[in-house]
C-alpha positions as a printed Julia matrix, in Angstrom:
87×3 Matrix{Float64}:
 40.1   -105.98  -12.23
 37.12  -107.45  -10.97
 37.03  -110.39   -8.91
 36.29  -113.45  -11.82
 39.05  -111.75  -13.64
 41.37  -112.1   -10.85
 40.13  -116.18  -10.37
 40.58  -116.27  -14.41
 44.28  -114.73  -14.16
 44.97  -117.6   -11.08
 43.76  -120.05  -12.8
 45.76  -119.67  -15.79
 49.21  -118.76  -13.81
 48.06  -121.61  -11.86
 47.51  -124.27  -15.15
 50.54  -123.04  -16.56
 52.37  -123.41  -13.7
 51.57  -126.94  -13.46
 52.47  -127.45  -17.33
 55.74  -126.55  -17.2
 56.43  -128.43  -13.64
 54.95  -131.69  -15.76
 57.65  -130.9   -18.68
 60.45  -130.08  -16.25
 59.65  -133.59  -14.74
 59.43  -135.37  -17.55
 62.61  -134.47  -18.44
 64.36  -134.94  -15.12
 63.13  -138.17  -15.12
 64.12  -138.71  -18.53
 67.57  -137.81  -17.64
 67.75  -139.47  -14.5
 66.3   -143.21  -15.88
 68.89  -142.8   -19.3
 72.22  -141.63  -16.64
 71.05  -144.65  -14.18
 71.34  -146.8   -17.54
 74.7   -145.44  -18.63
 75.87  -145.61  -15.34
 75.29  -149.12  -14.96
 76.1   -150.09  -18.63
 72.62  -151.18  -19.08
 71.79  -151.32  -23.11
 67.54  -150.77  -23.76
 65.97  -152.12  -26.96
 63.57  -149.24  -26.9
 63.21  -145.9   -25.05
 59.51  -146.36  -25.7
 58.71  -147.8   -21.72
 61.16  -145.49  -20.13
 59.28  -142.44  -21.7
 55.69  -143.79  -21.03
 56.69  -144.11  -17.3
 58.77  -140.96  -17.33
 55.48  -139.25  -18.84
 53.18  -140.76  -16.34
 55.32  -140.01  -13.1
 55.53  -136.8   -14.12
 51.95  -136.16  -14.67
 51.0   -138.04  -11.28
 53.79  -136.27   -9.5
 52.85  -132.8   -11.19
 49.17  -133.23  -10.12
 49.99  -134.21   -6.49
 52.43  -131.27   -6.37
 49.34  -128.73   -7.95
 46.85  -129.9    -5.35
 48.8   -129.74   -2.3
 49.81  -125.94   -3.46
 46.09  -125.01   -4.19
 45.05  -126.64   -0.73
 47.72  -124.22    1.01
 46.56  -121.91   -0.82
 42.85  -122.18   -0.33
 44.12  -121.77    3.36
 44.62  -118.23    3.42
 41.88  -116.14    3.91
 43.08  -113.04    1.94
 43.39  -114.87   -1.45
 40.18  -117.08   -0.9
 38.52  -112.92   -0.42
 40.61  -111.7    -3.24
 40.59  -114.31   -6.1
 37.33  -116.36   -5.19
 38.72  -119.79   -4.3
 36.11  -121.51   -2.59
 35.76  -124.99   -2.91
């Protein structure tokens, strides 16, 4: 496999990685905001706000997570040489 193949494959793992952290999020924070209103006996007109914020955190806290891996990443010097990762 040549070397842009190699990025291409990392960049896909990499993208799809980061799309299933943002759905695992979403719902862990869907689960976590809805038990925190059970818990407390809370009663919520609409789920509407709780899902846009669930949505959002996850996406901010899914694209903080992806960076911070790629930065470590971009760190070693055998997969900069083997997949191409140069900034």
């Amino acid at each position: 496999m040549t070397k842009n193949g190699r990025r291409a494959l990392f960049l896909l793992v990499a993208t799809v990685s980061n799309m299933l952290l943002t759905v695992l999020l979403i719902f862990a924070f869907l689960a976590a905001a809805f038990g925190i209103t059970q818990a407390l006996g809370i009663k919520i007109s609409s789920a509407a706000p709780v899902i846009l914020v669930s949505f959002l955190g996850a996406v901010v806290l899914s694209g903080f997570i992806y960076s911070k891996v790629l930065k470590r990443l971009r760190k070693r010097p055998d997969l900069e040489e083997r997949f191409g990762l140069l900034k």
